[in-house]
N, C-alpha and C positions, 0 to 999 in steps of 0.2 A: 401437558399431561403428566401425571405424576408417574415412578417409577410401576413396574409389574414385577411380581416376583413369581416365578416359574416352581410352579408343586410339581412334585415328585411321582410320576406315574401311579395309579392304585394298586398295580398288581406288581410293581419295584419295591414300593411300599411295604406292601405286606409278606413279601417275601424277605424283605430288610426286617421287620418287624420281628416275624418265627426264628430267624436269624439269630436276633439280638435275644430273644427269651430263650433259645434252646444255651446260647453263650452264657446267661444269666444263669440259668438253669445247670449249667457244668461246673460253673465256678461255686455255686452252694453246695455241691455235692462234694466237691474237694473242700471244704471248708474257706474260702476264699469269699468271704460275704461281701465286707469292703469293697474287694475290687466289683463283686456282682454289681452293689446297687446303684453307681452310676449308668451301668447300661440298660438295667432292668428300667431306670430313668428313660434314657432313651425309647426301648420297646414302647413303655405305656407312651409317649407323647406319639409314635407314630400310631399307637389304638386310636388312641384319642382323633385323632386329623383322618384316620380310616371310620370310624364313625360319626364325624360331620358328614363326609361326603356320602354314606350307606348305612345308617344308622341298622337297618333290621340285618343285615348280613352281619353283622361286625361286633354288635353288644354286647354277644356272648364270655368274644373273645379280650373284647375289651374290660367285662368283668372280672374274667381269669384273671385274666391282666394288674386289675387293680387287687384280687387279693394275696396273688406271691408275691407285688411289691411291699405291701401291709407286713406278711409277713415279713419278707427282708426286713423293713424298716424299723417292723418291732424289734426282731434277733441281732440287727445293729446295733441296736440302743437309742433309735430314734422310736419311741412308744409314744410322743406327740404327736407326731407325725403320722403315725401307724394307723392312730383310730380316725381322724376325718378322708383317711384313703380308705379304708377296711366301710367309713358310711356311704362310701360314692359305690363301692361294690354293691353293698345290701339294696340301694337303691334301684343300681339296674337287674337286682335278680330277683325284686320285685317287681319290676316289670317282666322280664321275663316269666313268670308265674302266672302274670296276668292272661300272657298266650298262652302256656304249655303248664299246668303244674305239674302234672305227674313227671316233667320230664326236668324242671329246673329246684323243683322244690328240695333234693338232696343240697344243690347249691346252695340255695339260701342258707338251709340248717349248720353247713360246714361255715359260713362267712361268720354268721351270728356269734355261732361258737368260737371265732377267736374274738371278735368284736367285746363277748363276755371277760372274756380275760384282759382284754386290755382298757375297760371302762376298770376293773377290779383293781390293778394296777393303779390306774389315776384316783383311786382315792372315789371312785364314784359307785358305790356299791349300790345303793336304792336300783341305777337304771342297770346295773349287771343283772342284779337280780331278778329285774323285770324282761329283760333280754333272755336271761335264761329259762326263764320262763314260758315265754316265744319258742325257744329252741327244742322243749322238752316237747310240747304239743307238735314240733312239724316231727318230732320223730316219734313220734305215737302215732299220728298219722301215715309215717313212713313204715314204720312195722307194722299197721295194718293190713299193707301191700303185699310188702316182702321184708317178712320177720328173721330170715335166714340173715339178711345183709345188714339191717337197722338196729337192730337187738345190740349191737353190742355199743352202736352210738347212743342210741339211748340209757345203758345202763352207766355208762362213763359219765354223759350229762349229769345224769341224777347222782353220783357220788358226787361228782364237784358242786352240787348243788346246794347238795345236802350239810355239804364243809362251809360253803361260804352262809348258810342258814345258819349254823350253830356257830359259826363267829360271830354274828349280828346278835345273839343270844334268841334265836328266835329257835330253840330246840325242839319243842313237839314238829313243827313246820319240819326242822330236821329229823328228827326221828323219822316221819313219816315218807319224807323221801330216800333214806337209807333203808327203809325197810324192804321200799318196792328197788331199790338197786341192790341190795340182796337177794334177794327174789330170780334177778332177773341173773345177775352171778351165779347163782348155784344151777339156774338152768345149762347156762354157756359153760360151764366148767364141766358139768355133768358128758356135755357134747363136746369138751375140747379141753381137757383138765391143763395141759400144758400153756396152752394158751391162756386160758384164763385164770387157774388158781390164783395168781398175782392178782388180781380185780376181786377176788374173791377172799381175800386173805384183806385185804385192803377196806371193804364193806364193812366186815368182823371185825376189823379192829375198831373203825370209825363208830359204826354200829357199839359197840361196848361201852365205846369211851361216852357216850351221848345217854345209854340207859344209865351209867353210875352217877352222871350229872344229874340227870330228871330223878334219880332214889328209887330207882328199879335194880337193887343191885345182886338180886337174883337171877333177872335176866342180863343180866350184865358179865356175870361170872361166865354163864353159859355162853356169851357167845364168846368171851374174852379169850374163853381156855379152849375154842375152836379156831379163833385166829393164832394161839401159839402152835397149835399144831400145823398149820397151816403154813404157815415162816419155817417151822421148822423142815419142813419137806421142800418150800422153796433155798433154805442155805445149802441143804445137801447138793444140790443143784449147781447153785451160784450164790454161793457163801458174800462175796464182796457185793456184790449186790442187794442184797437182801437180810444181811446180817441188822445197820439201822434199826429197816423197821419191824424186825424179827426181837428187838431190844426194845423198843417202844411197847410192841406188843406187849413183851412180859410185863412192865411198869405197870402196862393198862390192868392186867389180867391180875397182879399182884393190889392193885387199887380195890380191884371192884372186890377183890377176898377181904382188904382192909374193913370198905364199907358193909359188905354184908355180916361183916363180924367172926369172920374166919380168917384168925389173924394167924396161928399156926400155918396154916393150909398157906399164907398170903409170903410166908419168909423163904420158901424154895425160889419160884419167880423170881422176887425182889433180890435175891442175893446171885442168883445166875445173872440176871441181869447187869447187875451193876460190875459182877467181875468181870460181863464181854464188852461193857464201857471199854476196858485197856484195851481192845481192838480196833475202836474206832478211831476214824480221822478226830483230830487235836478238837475242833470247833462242837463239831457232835459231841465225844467226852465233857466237853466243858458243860453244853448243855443239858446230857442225861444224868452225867451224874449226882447233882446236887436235885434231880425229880427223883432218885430212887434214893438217896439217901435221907429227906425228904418224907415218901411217902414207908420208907425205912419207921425211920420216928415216931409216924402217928402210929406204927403195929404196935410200935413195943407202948406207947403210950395206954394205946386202947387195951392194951390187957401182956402188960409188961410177966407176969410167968407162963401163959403159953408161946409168949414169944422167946423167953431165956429158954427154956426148953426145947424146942424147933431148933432156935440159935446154934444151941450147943451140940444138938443132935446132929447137925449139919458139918459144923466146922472144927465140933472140938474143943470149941472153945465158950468162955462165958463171952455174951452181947456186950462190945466194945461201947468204951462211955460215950462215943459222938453218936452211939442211937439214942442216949438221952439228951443230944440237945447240945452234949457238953464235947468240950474238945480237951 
């Protein structure tokens, strides 16, 4: 007879199991990933051998299971690894739906959505897209229910949505998803302005920058020079936070004055901007500066004496020769 190997009670099991995930679970909280994800290993294989033995008690938790290891595995640096664990979740919370939707379908929605992010990551954008896409409809569906809870997952969805649209250059498709995650921003902010201006500040800018692309840059202006105001009330706040994309803004909001032809109006912006460059980290400076010096250029190009004028009126001084180009 061949050897027998003796398994481990079910109920030592799974009490070993919540064990080893609540340890997993402490050591991410202390930032301690590394040491988490070999145990959080452990946890799922005893899910795993708890759902051979009782598949319907236990799928749930063996779901969970597989998507906080996806996570760890992503925030470690394993993102290979990440996404065929994060498809073994979606799988069983497809089933799970299949009994309960109203009560698993949040689950689905949350797994998808890092799912989206880390197909994004590998370079696989067609099936993000199309994942996110899934994602938007189960939360349309979920705020159908309870708009109170879903509302603000769905408007998140559709800004990253809307960003990874307009990098593919597929901008109306984005327009039209930033318009409805605008939308749904100015409602949640309206109910909860601290909480949400950030999401709402973020819309408008996205939003502007996407109208001055498509050559709407009337309405571009307008939403550009509400996203500055908008940053501006989040640096008061949390300056180190928010100063970035409080700086991006102006660029954006100084652009669309460029393309609309309001190049005077366009030199206040562009020159605040570029002087709160000297505040940012080394990497950000290196990047903003050379877009506002830049879109500097084309003001003065596009109508070089309302721009010496503005210039001068501003600093005092005549428009330095590197706005034409020259150094």
């Amino acid at each position: 007879m061949g050897s027998q190997h003796a398994h481990p009670d079910p109920a030592q099991a799974l009490r070993t199991a919540v064990s080893l995930g609540d340890e997993a679970n402490r050591l991410v909280e202390e930032g301690r990933l590394d040491e988490a994800l070999p145990i959080s290993e452990k946890a799922l294989g005893l899910r795993r051998e708890l759902v051979e033995r009782d598949r319907d008690s236990n799928i749930l938790d063996l779901a969970a299971t597989l998507h906080n290891h996806a996570v760890l595995l992503a925030e470690t640096g394993h993102r290979d690894e990440a996404l065929p664990v994060s498809e073994e979740a979606v799988a069983l919370c497809r089933e799970l739906i299949g009994v309960d939707r109203d009560t698993y379908l949040p689950d689905l929605a949350m797994t998808l959505t890092n799912q989206v992010l880390w197909l994004a990551e590998g370079g696989r954008d067609e099936e993000a897209l199309s994942v996110s896409r899934e994602v938007i409809a189960l939360y349309r569906e979920l705020v159908e229910v309870d708009r109170d809870t879903f509302l603000p997952d769905l408007m998140i969805t559709l800004i990253n949505h809307s960003v990874r649209l307009a990098e593919g250059g597929r901008r109306s498709e984005a327009l039209e998803a930033s318009e409805e995650a605008l939308l749904f921003s100015r409602e949640l902010t309206a109910r909860d302005r601290e909480t949400y201006l950030p999401y709402l500040a973020m819309s408008l800018n996205n939003q502007g920058q996407m109208l001055a692309e498509l050559g709407r840059p009337a309405d571009a202006l307008f939403v550009s020079e509400e996203a500055v105001n908008a940053y501006r009330e989040l640096i008061r706040t949390d300056r180190e936070t928010y100063l970035p994309t409080f700086v991006r803004s102006l660029a954006a909001a100084g652009y669309a004055r460029v393309v609309g032809g309001q190049v005077s109006e366009a030199v206040d912006p562009l020159l605040e901007g570029l002087d709160l460059t000297e505040a940012l980290p080394d990497h950000l400076r290196d990047e903003l500066t050379p877009a506002f010096v830049g879109i500097l250029r084309e003001a003065r190009a596009a109508d070089p004496d309302a721009f010496a004028v503005r210039y001068a009126r501003i600093t005092g001084e005549d428009p330095p020769e590197w706005t034409e180009g020259r150094t």
